[in-house]
C-alpha positions in Angstrom: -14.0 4.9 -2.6 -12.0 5.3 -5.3 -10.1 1.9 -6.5 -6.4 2.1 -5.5 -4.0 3.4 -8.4 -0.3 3.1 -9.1 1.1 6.4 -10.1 4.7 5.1 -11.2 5.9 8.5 -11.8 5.4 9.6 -7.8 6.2 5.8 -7.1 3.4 5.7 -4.9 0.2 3.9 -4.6 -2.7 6.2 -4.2 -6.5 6.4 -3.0 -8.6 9.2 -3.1 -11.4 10.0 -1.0 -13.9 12.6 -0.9 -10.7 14.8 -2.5 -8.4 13.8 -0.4 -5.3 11.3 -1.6 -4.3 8.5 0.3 -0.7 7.2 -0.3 2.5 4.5 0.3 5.6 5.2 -0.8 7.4 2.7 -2.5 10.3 2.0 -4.8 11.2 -1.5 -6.9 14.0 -3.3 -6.7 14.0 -5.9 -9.4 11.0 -8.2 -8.4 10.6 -6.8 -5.0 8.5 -3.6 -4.0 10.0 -1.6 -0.9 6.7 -0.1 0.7 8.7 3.3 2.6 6.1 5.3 4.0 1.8 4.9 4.3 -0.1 8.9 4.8 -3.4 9.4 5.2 -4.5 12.8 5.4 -6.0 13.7 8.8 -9.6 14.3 7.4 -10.0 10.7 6.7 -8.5 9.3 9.9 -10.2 6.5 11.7 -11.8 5.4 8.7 -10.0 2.2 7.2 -8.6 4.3 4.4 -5.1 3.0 4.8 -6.1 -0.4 5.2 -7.9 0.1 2.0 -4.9 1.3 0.5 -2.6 -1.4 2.0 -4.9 -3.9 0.6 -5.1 -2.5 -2.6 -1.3 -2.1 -2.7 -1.2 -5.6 -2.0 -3.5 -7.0 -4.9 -1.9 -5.2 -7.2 2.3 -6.0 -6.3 0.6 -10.1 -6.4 -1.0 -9.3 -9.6 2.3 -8.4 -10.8 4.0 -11.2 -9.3 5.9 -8.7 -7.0 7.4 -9.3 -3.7 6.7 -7.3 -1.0 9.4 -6.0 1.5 7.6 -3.8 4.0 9.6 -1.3 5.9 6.6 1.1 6.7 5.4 0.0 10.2 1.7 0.3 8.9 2.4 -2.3 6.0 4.4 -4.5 8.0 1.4 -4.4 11.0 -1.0 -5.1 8.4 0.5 -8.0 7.0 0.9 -9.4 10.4 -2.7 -9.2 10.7 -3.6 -10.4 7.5 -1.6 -13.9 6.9 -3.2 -14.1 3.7 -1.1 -11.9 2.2 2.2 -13.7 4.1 3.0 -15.1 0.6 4.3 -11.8 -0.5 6.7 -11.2 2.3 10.3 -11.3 1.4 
């Protein structure tokens, strides 16, 4: 797996796999990153892609001292099961 990537001009975070792309939607508000919308492509379903991509998404808004206001049901479930990321949560 690829490492996940921050491709600011879609305003999505991104992970590709075996050729296929991974992605959450997001915009920035100041300090804070609205995460909109997780889609991973049906071929790599069941595979822990989005969580992958979730995490990575993660690491990278902390890295960047970002806040994290999750409106996509996926992020916000994954944060609930992952209280070590509970320090981003707006």
């Amino acid at each position: 797996m690829e490492p996940v990537r921050d491709n600011t001009e879609k305003k999505r975070f991104e992970l590709e796999v075996e050729g296929h792309v991974a992605f959450s939607q997001y915009h920035r508000v100041g300090d804070k990153l609205v995460m909109l919308h997780t889609e991973v492509p049906p071929e790599l379903g069941g595979r822990g892609v989005g969580s992958a991509l979730v995490r990575g998404a993660l690491d990278l808004a902390r890295a960047q001292g970002l806040k994290v206001d999750a409106r996509c049901p996926f992020v916000r479930a994954y944060l609930d099961k992952h209280p070590g990321y509970a320090d981003l949560r707006v």
